[in-house]
N, C-alpha and C positions, 0 to 999 in steps of 0.2 A: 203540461206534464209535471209530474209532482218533482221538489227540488229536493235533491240528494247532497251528501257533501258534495262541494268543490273538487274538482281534480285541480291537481298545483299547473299554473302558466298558461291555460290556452286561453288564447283570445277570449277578451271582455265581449264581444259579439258571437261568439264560437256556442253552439247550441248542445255540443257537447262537452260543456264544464262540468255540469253535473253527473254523477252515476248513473249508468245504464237504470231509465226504469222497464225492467223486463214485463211487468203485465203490460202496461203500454205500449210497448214496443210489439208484443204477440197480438193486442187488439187491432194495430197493420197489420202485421205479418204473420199471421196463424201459424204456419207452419217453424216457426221459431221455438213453437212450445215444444215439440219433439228434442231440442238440445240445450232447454234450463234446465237448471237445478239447484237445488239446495248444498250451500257449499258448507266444510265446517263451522265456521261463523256464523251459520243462521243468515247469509245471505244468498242472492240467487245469481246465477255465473250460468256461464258456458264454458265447456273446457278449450282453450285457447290453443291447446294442442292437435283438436281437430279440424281437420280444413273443412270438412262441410258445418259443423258448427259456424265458422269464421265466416262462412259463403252466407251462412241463413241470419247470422247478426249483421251483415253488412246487407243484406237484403230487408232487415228489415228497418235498420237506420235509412235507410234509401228510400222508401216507401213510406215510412212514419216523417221525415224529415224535408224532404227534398220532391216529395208526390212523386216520385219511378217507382210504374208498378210491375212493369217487364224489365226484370234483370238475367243476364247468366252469362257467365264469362267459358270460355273450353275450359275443359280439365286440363288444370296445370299448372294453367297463366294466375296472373298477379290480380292477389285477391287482397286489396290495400285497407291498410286500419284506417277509417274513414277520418276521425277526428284529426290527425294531425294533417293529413289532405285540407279536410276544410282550414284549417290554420291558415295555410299558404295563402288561399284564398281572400284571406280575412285580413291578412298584412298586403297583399295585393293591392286591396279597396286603400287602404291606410295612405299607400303608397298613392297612389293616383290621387287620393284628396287633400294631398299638402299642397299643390296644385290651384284647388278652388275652394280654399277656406275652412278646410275641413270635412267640407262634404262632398260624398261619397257619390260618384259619376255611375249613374246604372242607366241600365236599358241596352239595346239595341247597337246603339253608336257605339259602345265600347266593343274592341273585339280583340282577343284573345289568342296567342300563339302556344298551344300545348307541346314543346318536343318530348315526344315520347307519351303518346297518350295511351297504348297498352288498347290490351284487350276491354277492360273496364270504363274508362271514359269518364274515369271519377272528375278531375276538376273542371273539366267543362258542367258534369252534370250539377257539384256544385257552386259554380261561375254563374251559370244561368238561373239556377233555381235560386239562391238568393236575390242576387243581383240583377238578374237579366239580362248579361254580358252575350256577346255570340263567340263561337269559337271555331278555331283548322283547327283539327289534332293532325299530328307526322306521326310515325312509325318504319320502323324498317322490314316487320315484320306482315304478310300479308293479312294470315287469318287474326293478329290484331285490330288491323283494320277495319276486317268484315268483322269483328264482334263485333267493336265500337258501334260501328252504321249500323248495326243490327238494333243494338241498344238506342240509338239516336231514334232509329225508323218506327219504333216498338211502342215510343210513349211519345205522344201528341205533343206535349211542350218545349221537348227536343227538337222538334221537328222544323228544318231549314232553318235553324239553332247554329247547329255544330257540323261544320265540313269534314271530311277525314281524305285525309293526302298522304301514299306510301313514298317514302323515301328509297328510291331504287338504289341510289350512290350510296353505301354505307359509309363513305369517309366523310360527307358532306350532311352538314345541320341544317343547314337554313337553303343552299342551292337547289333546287329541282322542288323543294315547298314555298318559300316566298318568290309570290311572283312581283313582275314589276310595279304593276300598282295597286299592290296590296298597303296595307297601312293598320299597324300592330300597335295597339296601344302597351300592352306587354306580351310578353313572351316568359312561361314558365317550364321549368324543367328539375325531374327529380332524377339525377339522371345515376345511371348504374354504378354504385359505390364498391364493390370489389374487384379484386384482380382475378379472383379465380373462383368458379364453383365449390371447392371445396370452404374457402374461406366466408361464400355466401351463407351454406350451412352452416359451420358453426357459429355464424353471426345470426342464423336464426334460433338457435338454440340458447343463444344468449339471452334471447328478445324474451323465449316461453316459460324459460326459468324465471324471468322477472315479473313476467303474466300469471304467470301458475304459483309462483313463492317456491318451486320445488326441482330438484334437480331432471336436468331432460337427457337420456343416454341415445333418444332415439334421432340419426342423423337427417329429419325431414326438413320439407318445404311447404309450414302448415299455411303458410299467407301465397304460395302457391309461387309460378315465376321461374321465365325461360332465361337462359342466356344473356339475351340482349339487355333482359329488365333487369338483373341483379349484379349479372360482374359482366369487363369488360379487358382488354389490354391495357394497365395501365391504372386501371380503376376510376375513379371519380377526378383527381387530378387530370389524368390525362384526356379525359370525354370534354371537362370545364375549359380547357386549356385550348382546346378545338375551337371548342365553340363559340368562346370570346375571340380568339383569331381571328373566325369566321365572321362574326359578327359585324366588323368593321365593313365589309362587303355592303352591309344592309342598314348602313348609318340612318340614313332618312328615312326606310319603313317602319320604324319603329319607335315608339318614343322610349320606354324599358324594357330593357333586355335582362334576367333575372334567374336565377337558379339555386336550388337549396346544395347546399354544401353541406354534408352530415359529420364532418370531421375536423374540428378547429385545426389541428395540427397540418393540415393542408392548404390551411388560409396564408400563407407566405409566400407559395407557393402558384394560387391565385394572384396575387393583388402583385407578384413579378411580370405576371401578362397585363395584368391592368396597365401597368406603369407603360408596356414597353406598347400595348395599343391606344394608348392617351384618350379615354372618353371624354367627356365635359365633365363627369361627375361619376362617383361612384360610392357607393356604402356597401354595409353590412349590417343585417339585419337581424336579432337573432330571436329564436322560438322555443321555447321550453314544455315539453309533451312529459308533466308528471317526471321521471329520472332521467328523461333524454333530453341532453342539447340539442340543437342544430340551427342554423341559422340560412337568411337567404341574400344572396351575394346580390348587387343590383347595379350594372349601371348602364348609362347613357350617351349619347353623341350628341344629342340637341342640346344647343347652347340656351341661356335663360330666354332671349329673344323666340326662339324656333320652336321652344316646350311654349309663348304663351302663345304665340300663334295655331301648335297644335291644339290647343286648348279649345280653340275657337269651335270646334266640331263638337263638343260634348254638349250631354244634355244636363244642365246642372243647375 
């Protein structure tokens, strides 16, 4: 693919550092050509403000990048900017190879806990397609679910890949999805950062003025996205706050336990439950998407003995 400027911070591994190349991108995904265009600059764009635009660029970053050639999520649901998704991923691997020298544990053996994998299936799909990780995604919602598996079922290399498990107990993260002898080498979560509907949109409005350079009056959901996936009671503190709680439940199945945190000024917040659930270890991690902070909170219960034992199962 032809190299473009840099975009500022994403992963040294991240395949989208460089600018959208749009002919490329349409020689996948044909039908992407119906929403370029030539922007003022004399560059070519999609307008960022339409969800089906956003559907057909992420369709075709998926299919040019990652080989899915059967994608589609319901009307509505969360339709993810795939680049800083793969991010996550990429600091993931980072994570697991301090472990064994730097190198980066892929295949099969690893396997992956998604809360909240949406209707989309994004980091499994990108988990697997670089890496070859397998993955459970949760969900609390059902027809989430059946996208997900839809999508799983749809393209061959998914296939007996990535599990999908509804979470019936809405108060509980990991109860009724980790079973007893399951064994997570991590566990990733983006999990719902507002308190309320209203505050999701105008935080997405925030997002298209920065995408577009221009001001947005219109109060949409152009990245798409239910209830569950955007705001919650509490917001992003309060879902992290759970689920590090919870987490202690599941000390042994897991060796990282990990979650993006979009909001530094929530990080005191966090790291008062760290303290008060004592893991063996824990960090903060942080990731830079072009103008956007955000970082991913990480930690563990396996003591240095018990991480090199788990080690013992990787293929590295």
């Amino acid at each position: 693919m032809a190299q473009k400027e840099n975009k500022k911070g994403l992963h040294k591994r991240n395949p989208h550092n460089n600018r959208y190349d749009f002919p490329e991108l349409i020689k996948s995904f044909p039908q992407l050509g119906d929403y370029v265009f030539e922007n003022k600059h004399g560059d070519l764009s999609v307008d960022f403000a339409n969800a089906q635009a956003v559907l057909n660029l992420n369709k075709a970053l998926l299919a040019h990048f990652y080989g899915i050639k059967e994608y589609s999520i319901p009307e509505g649901y969360l339709c993810p900017p795939i680049p800083g998704r793969a991010d996550y991923i990429h600091y993931i691997a980072d994570l697991l190879a301090e472990n064994t020298k730097g190198v980066v544990p892929r295949g099969s053996k690893i396997k992956g806990l998604d809360i909240g994998i949406g209707s989309n299936c994004i980091y499994p799909i990108i988990g697997n397609s670089v890496y070859g990780w397998e993955f459970v995604g949760s969900d609390i919602e059902q027809e989430s679910i059946e996208s997900s598996q839809n999508i799983v079922n749809s393209n061959a290399s998914l296939k007996g890949k990535v599990e999908c498990r509804l979470q019936l107990n809405h108060d509980s993260i990991f109860t009724g999805i980790i079973k007893e002898d399951d064994r997570f080498d991590f566990t990733l979560c983006n999990p719902p950062f507002h308190k309320t509907q209203e505050a999701a949109i105008a935080g997405n409005k925030r997002k298209i003025s920065n995408l577009t350079k221009q001001v947005v009056d219109k109060a949409s959901l152009n990245f798409g996205g239910k209830s569950n996936e955007l705001w919650c009671k509490g917001g992003e503190v309060a879902f992290i706050k759970a689920m590090m709680r919870q987490s202690k439940k599941y000390a042994k199945n897991c060796f990282w336990f990990t979650t993006i945190v979009s909001k530094k000024g929530n990080l005191p917040y966090i790291y008062d439950v760290l303290d008060e659930i004592k893991p063996a270890e824990y960090d903060t991690i942080d990731m830079q998407h072009g103008q956007k902070i955000s970082r991913i909170v990480i930690w563990t219960f396996l003591t240095k003995e018990e991480q090199k034992e788990w080690i013992k199962n990787w293929d590295v």
